[in-house]
C-alpha angles and dihedrals in degrees: 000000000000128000126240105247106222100177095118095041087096099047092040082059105040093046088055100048092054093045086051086047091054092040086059096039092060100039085057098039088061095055123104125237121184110260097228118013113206122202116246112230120216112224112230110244122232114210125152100217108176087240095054098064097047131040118254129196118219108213109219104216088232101053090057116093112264121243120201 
């Protein structure tokens, strides 16, 4: 029974993993990125909501007594 000759394995692999790495290379290197990104601010809104004036207290249901 003959044996599998894997001599070129190493060379097959490395070849394509180069080839992959170029590929890459030059599909990322065609893209387009903005030249200076600027940050959006968010402006701050103003609403006059009727809680936001006052303070309000937010009963748990387990902190009030229990009534049986």
């Amino acid at each position: 029974m003959p044996q599998l000759n894997t001599s070129t394995w190493f060379t097959m692999i490395s070849s394509m993993v180069l080839t992959l790495f170029i590929i890459f290379q030059l599909k990322i290197s065609k893209l387009n990125y903005p030249l200076s990104p600027t940050f959006k601010f968010l402006s701050k809104r103003n609403c006059t909501n009727p809680w936001e004036s006052k303070w309000t207290k937010i009963y748990s249901p387990l902190s009030l007594s229990q009534q049986l």
